[in-house]
N, C-alpha and C positions, 0 to 999 in steps of 0.2 A: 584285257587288251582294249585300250581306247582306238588305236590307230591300227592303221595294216601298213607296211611300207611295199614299194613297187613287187619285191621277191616275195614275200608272201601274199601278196596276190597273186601271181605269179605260180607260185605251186599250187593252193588252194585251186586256181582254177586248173592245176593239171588232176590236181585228185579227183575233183569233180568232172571230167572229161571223164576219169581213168571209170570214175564208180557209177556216174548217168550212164555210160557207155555199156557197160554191164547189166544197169538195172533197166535200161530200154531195150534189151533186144533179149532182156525174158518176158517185157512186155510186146513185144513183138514175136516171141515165140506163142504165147498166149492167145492171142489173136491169130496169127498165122497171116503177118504181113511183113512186109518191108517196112525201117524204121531208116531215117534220116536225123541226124543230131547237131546240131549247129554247137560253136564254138563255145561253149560257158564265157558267160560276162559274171565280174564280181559286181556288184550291187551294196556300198557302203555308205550309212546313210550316220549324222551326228546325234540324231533324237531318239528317243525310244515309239516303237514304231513306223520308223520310216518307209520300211517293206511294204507294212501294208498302206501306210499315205499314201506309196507309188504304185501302187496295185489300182486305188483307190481310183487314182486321178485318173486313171485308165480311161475309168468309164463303163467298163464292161461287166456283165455279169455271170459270173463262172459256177464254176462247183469245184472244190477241192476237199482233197484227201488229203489227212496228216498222218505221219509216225512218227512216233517221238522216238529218237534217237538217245541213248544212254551207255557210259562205258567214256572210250578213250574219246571219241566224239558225240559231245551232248549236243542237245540241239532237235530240231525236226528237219525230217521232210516231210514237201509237200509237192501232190501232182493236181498240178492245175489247168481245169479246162473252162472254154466258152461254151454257154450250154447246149449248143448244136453239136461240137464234136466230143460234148462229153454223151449226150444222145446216141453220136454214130458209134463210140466206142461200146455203151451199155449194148446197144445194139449188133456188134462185132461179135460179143460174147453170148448172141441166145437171146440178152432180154432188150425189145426194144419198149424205151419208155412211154410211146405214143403221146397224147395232149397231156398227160397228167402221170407225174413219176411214180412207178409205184414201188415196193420195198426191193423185188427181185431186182429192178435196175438198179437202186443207189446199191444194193449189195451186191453185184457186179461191178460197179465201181470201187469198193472199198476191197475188194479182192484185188484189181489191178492196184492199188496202193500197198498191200501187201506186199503183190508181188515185188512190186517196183523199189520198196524197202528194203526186203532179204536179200535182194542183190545187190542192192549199193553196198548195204553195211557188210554182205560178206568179199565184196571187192577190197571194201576198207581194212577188213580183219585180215585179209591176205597179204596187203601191201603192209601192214604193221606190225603184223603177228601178234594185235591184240585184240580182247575179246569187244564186240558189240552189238549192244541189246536190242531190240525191237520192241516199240510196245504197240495196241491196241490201236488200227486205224481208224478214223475221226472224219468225219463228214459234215462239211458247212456248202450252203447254198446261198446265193448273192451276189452284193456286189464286193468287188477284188480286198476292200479294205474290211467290210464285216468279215467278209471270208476268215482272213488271215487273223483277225482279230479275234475270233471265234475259236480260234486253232491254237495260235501262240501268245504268249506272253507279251506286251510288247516291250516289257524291259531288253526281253532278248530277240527282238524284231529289227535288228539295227546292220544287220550281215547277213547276204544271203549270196548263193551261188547259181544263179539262171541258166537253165539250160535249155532251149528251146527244141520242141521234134518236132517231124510231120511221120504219120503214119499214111503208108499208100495207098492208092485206089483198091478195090471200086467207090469208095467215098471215103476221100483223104480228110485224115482229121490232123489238126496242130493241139500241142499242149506246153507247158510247160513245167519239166522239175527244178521246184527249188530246195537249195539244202543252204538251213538257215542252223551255222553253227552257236551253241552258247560262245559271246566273244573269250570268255574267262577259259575257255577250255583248247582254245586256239592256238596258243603256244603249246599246249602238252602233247597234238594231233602233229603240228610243224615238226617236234622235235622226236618224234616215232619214227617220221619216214624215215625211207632207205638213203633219200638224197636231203638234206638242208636247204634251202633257201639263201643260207647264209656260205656254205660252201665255192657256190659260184660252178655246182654239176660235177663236183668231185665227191667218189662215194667216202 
């Protein structure tokens, strides 16, 4: 799939409500806070790597987790933070990183990308009733474009699904998941669900 037309954007960004929604409030169970999720934006860029160009121009310098997603939806996600509230968050869990990260925080981060994976894709796997895999979570440090670039292919860097959270006080952190499908496997996910795109909300 080169193009998305307005309806599949349109579901994609309900899947991705339906599956961030799930996979942040067992990241929110984990932590033991309140989680707020803002509205998924599609993110569709013409070039390979556009994702992370626009990560890029940001400016900022994050940390991100990847999973690679395999089965009826290829692709990755990734949970992305600024390195202060990816601090607050190693720090939520037991380990705070202080001046200098040391292994127990990045792997309390790649644990919350776990988490934050087995829930999405098993959201996924409910709403389709097909199987999807999980692999080995992945850790880059930088800025938003090595990050991404470090994680994903950028052939397949060209579609992404944004999801922005705030985790609550005592030290509110923001992050964000993205789930960046292979385009090629786009139609095959549109045409599992329960409702079409192309239907117009008739099952």
């Amino acid at each position: 799939m080169t193009t998305l037309g307005p309806r599949e954007v349109d579901t994609l960004q309900e899947v991705t409500t339906i599956g961030a929604g799930q996979a942040l409030t067992a990241l929110s169970r984990l932590v033991g806070r309140p989680v707020q999720l803002d509205v998924p934006e599609a993110w569709v860029g013409a070039s390979p790597g556009a994702i992370a160009d626009f990560l890029g121009a940001l400016g900022q310098e994050i940390f991100a987790v990847a999973v690679q997603l395999d089965g009826l939806l290829g692709g990755n996600l990734l949970l992305a933070l600024p390195h202060r509230d990816a601090a607050r968050l190693a720090a939520a869990l037991g380990h705070p990183p202080g001046d200098a990260w040391n292994a127990l925080a990045e792997s309390a981060l790649l644990e919350c990308g776990n988490v934050v994976g087995s829930a999405f894709v098993s959201a996924i796997a409910r709403m389709t009733g097909a199987r999807l895999l999980l692999g080995v979570p992945r850790l880059a440090r930088g800025g938003g474009k090595e990050c991404v670039d470090a994680l994903v292919d950028r052939e397949l860097g060209r579609v992404a699904l944004a999801a922005r959270f705030t985790l609550s006080a005592p030290e509110p952190l923001e992050g964000l998941v993205l789930v960046m499908p292979e385009p090629a496997r786009i139609p095959r996910l549109l045409a599992a669900l329960p409702v079409h795109p192309w239907t117009n909300g008739s099952s």
